[in-house]
N, C-alpha and C positions, 0 to 999 in steps of 0.2 A: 316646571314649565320648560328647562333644558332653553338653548339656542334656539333663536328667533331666525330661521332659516328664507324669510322676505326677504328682510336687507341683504343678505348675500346677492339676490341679480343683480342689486345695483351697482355693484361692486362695478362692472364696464362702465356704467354712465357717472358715476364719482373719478374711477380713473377720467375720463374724458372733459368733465366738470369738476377737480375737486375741491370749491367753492363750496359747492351740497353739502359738506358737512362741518364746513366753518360758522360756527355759533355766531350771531349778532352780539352777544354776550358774552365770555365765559366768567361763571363767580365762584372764586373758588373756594371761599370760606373764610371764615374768622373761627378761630380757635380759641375756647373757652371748655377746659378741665374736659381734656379729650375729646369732646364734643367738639362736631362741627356744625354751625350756624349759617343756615344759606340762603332760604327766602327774607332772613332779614335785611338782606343786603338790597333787597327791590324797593323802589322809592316807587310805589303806586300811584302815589296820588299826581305826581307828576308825570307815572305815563297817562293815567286821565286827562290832565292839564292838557297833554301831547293831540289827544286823539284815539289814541288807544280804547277802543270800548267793550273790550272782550279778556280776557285769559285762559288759557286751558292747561292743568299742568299733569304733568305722567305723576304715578303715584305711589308705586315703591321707591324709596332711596331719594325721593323728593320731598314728600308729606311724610308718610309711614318709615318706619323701618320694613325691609321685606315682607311680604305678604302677610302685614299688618292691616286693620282696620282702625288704628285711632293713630291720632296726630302726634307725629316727634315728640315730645315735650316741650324741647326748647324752643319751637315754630310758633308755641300757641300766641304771642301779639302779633308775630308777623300775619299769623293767618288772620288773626280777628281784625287785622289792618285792612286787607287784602279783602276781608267780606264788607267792610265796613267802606268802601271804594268802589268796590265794582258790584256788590250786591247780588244779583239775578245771575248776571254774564260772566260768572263764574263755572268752570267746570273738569273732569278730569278725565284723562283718554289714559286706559291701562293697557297694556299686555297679557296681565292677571286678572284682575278685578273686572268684569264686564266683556271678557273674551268668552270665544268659544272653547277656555276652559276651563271656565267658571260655571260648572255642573249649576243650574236651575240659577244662576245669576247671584248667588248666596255672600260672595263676598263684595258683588257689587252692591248689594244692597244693605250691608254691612258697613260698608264704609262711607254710604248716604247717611246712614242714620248715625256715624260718626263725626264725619267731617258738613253735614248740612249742607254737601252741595252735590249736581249729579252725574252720574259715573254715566259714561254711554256706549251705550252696547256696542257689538260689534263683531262682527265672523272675520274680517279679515285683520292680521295686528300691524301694527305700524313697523312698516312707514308707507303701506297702502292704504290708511285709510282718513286722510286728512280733511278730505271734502267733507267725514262727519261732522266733523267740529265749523266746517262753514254754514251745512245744515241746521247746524242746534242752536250756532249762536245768530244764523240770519244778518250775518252783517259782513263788509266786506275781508275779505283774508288778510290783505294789508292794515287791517285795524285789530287783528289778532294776536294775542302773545301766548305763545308756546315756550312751555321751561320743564325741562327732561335733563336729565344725566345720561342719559346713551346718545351717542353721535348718529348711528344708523338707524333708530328707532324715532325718536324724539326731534330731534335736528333736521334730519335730512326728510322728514316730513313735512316739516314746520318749511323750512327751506324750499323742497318743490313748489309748494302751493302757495307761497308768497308771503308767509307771515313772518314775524316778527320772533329770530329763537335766543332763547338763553340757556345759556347750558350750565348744570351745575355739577359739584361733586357730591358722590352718594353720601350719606348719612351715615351707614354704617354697614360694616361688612356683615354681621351678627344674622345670620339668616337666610344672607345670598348666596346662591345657587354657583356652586366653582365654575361651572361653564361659563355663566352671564359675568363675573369676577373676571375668566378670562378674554373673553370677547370685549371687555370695555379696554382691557388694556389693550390690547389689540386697536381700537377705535382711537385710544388716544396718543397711541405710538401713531397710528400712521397721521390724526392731526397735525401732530408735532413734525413731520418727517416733509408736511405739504407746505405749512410754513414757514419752514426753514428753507426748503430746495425753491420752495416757488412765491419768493418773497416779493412783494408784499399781497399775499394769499389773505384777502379776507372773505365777510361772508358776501352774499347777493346785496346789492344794493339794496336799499329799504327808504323809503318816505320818511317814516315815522322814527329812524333811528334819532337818539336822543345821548349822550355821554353821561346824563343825570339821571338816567333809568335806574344806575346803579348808584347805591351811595358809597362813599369813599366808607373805609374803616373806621374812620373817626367818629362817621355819625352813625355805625349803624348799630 
């Protein structure tokens, strides 16, 4: 798939906002026999509670290992949690899976009849294309929750368009692409570089921000 060359123009309007790619969240794992565990850490039912009535999450390094079609292993309660809360208004925006290059749509619909929920198309990739996910789910952007591991892809879309981001750490390196490996570090040096210099840098205000979104270690 190589470098996702969208996010590069935004590059002047991050320099001039760099809020845009300050996560609402970041989660960065619980560590169990090298695995890392990450959608567990999301307390769903309480962003229901919240108002939250949507989620969309990217799908490699999130769900999948790399251009995977079946679910992490160690995700599978979290997910069954996560279907079993939000049901319908579930869904996933890829890069891979459902892009324009995903030859006859094969691994999007691959990973439908995997993961039970549906991947949505799409010619242009993120972080141009977040108004899809307000089409699909029909409800408003601020009641949406986007959770991606890439800052410029995942984030900084979720962010323009007003939802709700969590940012996680990948899953595993086992697959990924050394560019995309490079370019995150890239993403998350320069995170680190806007919080520090431009303290206190965080994301866009949000309505529906919550501190319980996530659960502490202990419980998750």
């Amino acid at each position: 798939m190589g470098i996702n060359r969208q996010g590069f123009k935004y590059l002047p309007k991050v320099y001039k906002s760099p809020s845009l790619i300050v996560p609402c969240f970041q989660v960065k794992g619980t560590y169990t026999m090298s695995e890392v565990v990450l959608i567990r850490s999301l307390a769903f039912e309480k962003m229901k509670d919240a108002g939250i009535k949507a989620i969309c999450f990217d799908k490699d390094n999130v769900l999948t290992a790399p251009y995977v079609s079946e679910l992490y292993p160690s995700l599978k309660n979290a997910w069954e949690e996560c279907q079993q809360v939000f049901k319908d208004k579930i869904a996933i925006l890829s890069n891979s899976a459902g892009s324009m290059d995903d030859i006859g749509y094969k691994a999007a619909s691959a990973a439908e009849r995997s993961l039970k929920v549906p991947v949505i198309r799409h010619r242009l990739k993120k972080p141009d294309n977040g108004i899809l996910i307000i089409r699909h789910f029909q409800v408003p952007p601020q009641k949406i929750v986007v959770v991606g591991d890439r800052l410029f892809t995942d984030i900084l879309m979720g962010n323009m368009d007003e939802m709700l981001t969590i940012h996680t750490q990948p899953l595993t390196a086992k697959g990924e692409e050394l560019s995309i490996r490079y370019m995150r570090k890239f993403e998350n040096t320069l995170l680190q570089y806007i919080t520090t210099k431009y303290p206190p840098s965080q994301a866009p205000p949000h309505p529906f921000y919550r501190p319980s979104f996530i659960r502490t270690p202990m419980n998750v």
